[in-house]
C-alpha positions as CSV (number, residue, x, y, z in Angstrom):
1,X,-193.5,66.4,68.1
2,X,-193.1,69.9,66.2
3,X,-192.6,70.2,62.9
4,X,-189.0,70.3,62.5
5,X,-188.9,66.6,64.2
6,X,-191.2,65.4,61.7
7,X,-189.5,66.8,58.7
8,X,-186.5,65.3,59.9
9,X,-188.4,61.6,60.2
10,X,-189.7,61.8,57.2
11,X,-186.2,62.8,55.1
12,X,-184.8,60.1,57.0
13,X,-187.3,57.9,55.6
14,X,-186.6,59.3,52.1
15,X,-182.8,58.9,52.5
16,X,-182.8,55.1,53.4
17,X,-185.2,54.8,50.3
18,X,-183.0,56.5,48.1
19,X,-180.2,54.4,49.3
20,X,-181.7,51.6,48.6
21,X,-182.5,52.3,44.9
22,X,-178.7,53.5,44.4
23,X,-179.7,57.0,44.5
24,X,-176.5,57.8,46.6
25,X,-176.4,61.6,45.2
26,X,-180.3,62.3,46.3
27,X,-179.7,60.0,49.7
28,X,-176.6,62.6,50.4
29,X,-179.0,65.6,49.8
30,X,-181.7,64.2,52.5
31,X,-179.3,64.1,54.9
32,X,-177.6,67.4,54.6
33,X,-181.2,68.7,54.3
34,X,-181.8,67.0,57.7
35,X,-178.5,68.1,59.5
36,X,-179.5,72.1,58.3
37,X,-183.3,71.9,59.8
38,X,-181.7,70.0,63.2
39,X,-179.0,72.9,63.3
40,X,-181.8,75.8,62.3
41,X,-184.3,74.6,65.1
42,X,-181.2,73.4,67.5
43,X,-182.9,69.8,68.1
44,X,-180.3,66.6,68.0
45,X,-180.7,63.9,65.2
46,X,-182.1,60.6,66.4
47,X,-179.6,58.4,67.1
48,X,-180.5,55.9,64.0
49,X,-179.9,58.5,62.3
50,X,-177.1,59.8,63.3
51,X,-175.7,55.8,63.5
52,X,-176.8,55.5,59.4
53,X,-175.3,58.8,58.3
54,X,-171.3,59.3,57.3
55,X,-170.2,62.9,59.3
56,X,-167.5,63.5,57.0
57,X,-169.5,62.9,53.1
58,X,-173.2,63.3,54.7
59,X,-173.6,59.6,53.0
60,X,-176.3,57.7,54.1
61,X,-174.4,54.0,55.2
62,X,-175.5,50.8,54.0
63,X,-173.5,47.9,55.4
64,X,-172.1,45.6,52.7
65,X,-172.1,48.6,50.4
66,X,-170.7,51.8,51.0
67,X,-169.9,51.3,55.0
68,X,-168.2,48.3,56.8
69,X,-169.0,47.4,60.3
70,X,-166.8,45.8,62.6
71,X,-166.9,45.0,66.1
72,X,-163.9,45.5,68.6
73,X,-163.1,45.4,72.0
74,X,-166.2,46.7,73.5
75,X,-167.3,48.8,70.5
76,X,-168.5,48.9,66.9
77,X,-166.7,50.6,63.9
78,X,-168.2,52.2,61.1
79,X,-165.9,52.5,58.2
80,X,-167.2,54.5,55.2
81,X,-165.9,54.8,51.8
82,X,-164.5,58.4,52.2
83,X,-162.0,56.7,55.0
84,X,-163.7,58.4,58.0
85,X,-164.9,56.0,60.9
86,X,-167.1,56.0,63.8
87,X,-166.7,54.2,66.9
88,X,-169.7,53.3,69.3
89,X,-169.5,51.6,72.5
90,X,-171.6,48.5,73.2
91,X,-171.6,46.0,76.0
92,X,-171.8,42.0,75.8
């Protein structure tokens, strides 16, 4: 793992902190930290990430509080505050 992996672990780690302590502004400056060092050093975000992480207001989602999940035919939606949702397919 080169660096730019491991910096992008470890602000992923400090974004869900920060999210957790209601920290949404510093959560949201993690992540677009993140999506600039992936972009720089042209490596994708893991996919937790990328599952955890609004791509319209760089929030970081926490269901019940500023993302709703639902499930629907065959896939999960992510709603986030902002309005923006993302859809990912799943199987039963």
């Amino acid at each position: 793992m080169d660096v730019a992996a491991e910096r992008i672990d470890r602000l992923h780690d400090l974004a869900r902190a920060a999210a957790a302590a209601d920290d949404d502004d510093r959560a949201r400056e993690y992540v677009r930290l993140a999506r600039r060092i992936a972009e720089r050093n042209r490596l994708t975000l893991p996919r937790s990430f990328r599952r955890f992480t609004c791509d319209s207001c760089d929030s970081y989602l926490r269901p019940g509080k500023n993302a709703r999940v639902r499930l629907q035919d065959g896939h999960v939606v992510v709603s986030c505050d902002c309005g923006s949702h993302a859809r990912y397919p799943y199987e039963t």
